[in-house]
C-alpha positions in Angstrom: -16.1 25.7 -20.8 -13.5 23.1 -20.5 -10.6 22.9 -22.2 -10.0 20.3 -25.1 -8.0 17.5 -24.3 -4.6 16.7 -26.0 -5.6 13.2 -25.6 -8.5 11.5 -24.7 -8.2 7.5 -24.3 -11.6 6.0 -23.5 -12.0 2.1 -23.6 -9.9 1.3 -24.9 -9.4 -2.3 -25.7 -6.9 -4.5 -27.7 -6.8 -7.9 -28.1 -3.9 -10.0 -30.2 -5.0 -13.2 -32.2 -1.4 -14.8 -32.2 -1.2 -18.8 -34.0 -3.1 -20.2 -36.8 -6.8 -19.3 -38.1 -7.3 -20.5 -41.5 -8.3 -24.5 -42.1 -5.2 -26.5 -43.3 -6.1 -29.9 -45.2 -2.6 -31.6 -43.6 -3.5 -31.0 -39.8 -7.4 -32.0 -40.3 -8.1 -33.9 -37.0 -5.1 -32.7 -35.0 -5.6 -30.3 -31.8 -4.3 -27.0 -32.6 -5.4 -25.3 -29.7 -2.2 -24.8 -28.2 -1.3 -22.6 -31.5 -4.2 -20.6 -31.6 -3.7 -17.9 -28.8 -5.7 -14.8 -27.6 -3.6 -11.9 -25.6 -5.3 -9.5 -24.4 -3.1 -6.4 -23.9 -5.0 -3.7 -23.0 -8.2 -4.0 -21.0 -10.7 -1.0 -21.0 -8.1 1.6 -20.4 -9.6 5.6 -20.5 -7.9 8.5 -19.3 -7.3 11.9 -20.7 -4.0 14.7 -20.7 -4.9 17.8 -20.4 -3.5 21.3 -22.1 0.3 22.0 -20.6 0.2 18.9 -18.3 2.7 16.1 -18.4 1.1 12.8 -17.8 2.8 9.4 -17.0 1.8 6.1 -17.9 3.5 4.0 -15.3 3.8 0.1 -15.8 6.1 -3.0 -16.2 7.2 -4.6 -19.4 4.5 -6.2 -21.2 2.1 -4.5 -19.0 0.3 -2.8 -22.2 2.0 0.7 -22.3 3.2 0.6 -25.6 0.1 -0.9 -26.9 -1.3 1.8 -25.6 0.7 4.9 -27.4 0.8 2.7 -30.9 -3.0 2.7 -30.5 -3.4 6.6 -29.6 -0.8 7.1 -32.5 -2.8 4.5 -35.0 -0.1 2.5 -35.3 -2.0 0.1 -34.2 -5.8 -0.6 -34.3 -7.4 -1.1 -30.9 -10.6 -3.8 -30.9 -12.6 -1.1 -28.9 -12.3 2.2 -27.6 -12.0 5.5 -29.1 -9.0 8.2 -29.1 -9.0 11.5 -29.7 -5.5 13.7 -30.5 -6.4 17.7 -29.5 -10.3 16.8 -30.2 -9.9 15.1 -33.3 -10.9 11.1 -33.9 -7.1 9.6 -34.0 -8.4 8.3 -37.1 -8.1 11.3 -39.1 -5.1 12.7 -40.7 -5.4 16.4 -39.3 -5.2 14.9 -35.4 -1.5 14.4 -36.0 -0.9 17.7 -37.0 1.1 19.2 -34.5 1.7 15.4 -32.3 5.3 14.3 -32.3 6.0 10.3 -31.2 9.3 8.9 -30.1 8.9 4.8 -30.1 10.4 2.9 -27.4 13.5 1.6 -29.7 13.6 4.3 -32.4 15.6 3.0 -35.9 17.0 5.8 -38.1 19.1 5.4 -41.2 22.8 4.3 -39.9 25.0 6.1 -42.6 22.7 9.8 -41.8 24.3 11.8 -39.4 21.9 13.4 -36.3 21.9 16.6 -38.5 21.2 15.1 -41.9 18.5 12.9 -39.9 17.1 15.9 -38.6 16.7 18.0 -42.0 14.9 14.6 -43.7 12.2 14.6 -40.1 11.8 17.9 -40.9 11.1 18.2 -44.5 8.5 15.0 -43.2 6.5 17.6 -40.9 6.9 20.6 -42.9 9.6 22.8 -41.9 10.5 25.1 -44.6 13.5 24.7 -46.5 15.0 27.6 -45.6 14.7 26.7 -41.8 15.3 22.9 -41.7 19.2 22.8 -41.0 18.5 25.9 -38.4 16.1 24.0 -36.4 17.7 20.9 -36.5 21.0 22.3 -34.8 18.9 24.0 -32.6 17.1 20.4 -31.3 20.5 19.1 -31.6 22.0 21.6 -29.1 18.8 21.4 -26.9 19.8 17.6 -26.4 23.9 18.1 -26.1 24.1 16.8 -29.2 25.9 19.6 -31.2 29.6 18.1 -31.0 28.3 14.9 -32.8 26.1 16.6 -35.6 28.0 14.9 -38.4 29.0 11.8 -37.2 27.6 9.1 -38.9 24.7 7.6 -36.5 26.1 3.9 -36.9 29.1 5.2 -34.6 27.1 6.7 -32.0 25.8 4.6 -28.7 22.6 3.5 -27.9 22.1 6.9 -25.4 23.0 9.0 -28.6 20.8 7.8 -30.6 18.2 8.4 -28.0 19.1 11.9 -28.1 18.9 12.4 -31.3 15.6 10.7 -31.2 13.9 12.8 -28.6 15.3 16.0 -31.0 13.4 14.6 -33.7 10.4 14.8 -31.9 11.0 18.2 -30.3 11.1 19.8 -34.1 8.2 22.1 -35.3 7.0 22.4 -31.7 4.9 20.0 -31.2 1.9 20.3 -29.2 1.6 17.6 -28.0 4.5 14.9 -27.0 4.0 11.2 -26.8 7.4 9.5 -25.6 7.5 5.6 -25.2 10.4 5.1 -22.7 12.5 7.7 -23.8 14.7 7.9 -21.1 16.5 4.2 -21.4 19.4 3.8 -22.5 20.5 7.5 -20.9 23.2 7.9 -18.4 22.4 9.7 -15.1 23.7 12.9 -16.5 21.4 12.4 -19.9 18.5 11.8 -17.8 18.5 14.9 -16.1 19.3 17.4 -18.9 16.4 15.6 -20.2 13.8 16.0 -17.4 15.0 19.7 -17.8 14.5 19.9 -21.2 10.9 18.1 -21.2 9.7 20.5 -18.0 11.1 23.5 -20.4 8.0 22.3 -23.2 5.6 22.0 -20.2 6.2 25.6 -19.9 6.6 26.5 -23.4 2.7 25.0 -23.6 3.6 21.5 -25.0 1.6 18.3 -23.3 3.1 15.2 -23.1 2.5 11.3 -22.6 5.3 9.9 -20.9 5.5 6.0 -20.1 8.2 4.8 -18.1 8.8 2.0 -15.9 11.0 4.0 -13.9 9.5 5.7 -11.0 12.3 8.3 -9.8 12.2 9.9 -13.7 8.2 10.3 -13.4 7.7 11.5 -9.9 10.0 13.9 -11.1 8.7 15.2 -14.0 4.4 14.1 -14.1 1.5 15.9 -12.6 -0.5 13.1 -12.9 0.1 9.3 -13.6 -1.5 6.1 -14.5 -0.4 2.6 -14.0 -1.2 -0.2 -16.0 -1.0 -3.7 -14.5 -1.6 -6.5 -16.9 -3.1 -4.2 -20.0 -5.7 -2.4 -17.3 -5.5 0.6 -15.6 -4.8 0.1 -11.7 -4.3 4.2 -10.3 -5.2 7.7 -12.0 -3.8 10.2 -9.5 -1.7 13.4 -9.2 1.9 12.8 -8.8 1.9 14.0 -5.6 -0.6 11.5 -4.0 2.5 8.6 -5.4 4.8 10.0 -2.6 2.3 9.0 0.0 2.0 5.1 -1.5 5.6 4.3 -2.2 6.6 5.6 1.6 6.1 2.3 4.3 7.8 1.9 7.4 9.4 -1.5 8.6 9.3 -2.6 12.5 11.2 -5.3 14.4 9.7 -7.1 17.0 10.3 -9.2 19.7 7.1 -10.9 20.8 7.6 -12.4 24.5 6.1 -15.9 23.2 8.4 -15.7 20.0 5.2 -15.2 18.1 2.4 -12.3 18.1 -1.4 -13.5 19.2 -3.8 -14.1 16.6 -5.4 -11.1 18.4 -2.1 -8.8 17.8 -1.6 -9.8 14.4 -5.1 -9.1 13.4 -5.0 -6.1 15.0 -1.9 -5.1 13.0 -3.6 -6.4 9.6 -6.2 -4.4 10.1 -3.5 -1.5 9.5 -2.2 -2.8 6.6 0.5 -4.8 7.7 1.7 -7.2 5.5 4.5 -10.0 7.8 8.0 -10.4 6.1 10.2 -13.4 5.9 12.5 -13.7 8.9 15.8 -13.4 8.1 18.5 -16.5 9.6 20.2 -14.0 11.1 16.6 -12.2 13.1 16.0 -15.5 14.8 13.1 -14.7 17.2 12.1 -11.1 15.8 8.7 -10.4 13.7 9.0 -7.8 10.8 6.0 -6.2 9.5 5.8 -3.4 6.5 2.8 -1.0 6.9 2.0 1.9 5.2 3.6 5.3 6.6 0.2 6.8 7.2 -0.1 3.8 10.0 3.0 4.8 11.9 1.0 6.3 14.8 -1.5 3.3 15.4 0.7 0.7 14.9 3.4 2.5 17.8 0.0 2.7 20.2 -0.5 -0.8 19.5 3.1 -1.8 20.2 3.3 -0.1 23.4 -0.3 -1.1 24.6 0.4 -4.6 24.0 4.1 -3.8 25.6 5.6 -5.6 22.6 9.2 -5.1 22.6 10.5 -3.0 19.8 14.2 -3.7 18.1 13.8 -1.7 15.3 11.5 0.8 12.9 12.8 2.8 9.8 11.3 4.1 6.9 11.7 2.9 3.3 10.8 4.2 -0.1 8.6 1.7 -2.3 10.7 0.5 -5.6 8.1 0.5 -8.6 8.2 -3.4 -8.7 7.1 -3.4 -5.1 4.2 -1.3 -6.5 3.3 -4.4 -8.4 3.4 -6.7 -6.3 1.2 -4.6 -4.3 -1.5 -4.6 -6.6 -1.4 -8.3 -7.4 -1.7 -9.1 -3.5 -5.2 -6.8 -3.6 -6.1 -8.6 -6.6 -5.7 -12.0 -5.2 -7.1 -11.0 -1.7 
């Protein structure tokens, strides 16, 4: 038998009406198309995160991840779809039980300190009393946040508060984690102590939902991602098979001509070559990207057609590459 999901996402859809619906007697016989909009910003998105598993949700802003965790969290109410939290319909109470969210741009109380916000979350998802102010310094610690425990949070800086946010969610041992960005606003050192510290509730048991739009912070910590492109979803993969897609290899060429042969460049194309703009100071070279699992062909080709080779390195993909990847397919 399989194991239950910690969440299951299946078409989900969710469509904004933004503008003006009802009649109004004053603008009778005027065109008020252009303030009656329709955004759709998620588009038949399903995917699932299994038991102990960290799953990202890759994607660029405004390409529907948030809408995506506010609907799994009924925060908001998708047009379509369904969501289930640990085998429950999202729509009942008891699924939350156990789910801790961090929003993208968490707002506490600015005159609380991190420990006084701490003790009100966790009177909110039932930590006794007597263990509130225990577990709270404990979070606090886990995020290095002990030395600032009773500062008043309006004098802390934006990467504070997202500690202090992610130890909010950490309280009561969640079992299942669902983080909108909550690595921004971190400072290299911050973002690593917090990789640790989410791989540590992978092993204590914990799944978690992680969106980002930063592709060194997933790779290191998902086993599998998604990533959304304009509110669908584009890939569903392990981790792993990421490596392979954001490594390309660049080559320099020095056709004899100036130019390669329609025959060459198909040939190349047929690799997955994509040309790139010559550079003022490259007069007379051709650079093509291809992926790295083309390396081998595209050097046979080069030395069968005795092309002259200046240069070839390797290169690692940035995630708005990735993008602009997918819209090329899309428009091909």
């Amino acid at each position: 038998m399989m194991p239950t999901p910690a969440l299951s996402i299946r078409e989900l859809h969710k469509t904004f009406h933004l503008g003006l619906f009802a009649p109004i007697p004053w603008a009778r016989g005027l065109r008020l198309g252009a303030l009656n909009r329709v955004v759709e910003a998620v588009r038949g998105v399903s995917f699932e995160v299994g038991p102990g598993e960290i799953f990202g949700l890759l994607g660029a802003n405004g390409a529907g991840k948030s809408t995506t965790i506010k609907s799994a969290m009924g925060l908001i109410c998708p047009s379509a779809g369904e969501v289930e939290l640990n085998g429950l319909s999202a729509h009942e109470p008891a699924a939350r039980v156990g789910v801790a969210y961090l929003p993208e741009n968490p707002v506490f109380y600015d005159e609380l300190s991190p420990l006084e916000t701490l003790e009100l979350f966790g009177a909110l998802c039932g930590v006794p009393a007597r263990d509130r102010r225990r577990e709270a310094r404990e979070q606090l610690g886990r995020v290095g946040m002990s030395h600032a425990e009773s500062r008043p949070l309006r004098l802390l800086s934006k990467g504070m508060h997202q500690r202090v946010g992610i130890a909010q969610a950490l309280l009561n041992q969640p079992k299942l984690l669902i983080l909108d960005e909550p690595l921004s606003g971190l400072d290299p050192v911050g973002r690593r102590a917090m990789r640790e510290l989410l791989l540590e509730e992978r092993e204590r048991g914990a799944s978690v939902l992680l969106s980002s739009h930063i592709l060194p912070d997933m790779e290191a910590l998902c086993d599998r991602f998604g990533m959304i492109h304009q509110g669908q979803l584009k890939r569903l993969a392990e981790m792993s098979s990421l490596a392979r897609e954001v490594e390309e290899f660049e080559l320099s060429l020095a056709p004899p001509e100036g130019a390669l042969s329609s025959a060459q460049l198909s040939e190349l194309e047929a690799l997955g070559a994509q040309l790139k703009p010559r550079q003022p100071t490259r007069e007379g070279l051709v650079e093509l990207s291809l992926p790295i699992s083309a390396r081998a062909q595209a050097l046979e080709l080069v030395v069968r057609h005795e092309l002259p080779l200046r240069d070839l390195r390797e290169r690692r993909l940035s995630l708005d590459d990735l993008f602009e990847r997918i819209a090329r397919e899309e428009r091909s």
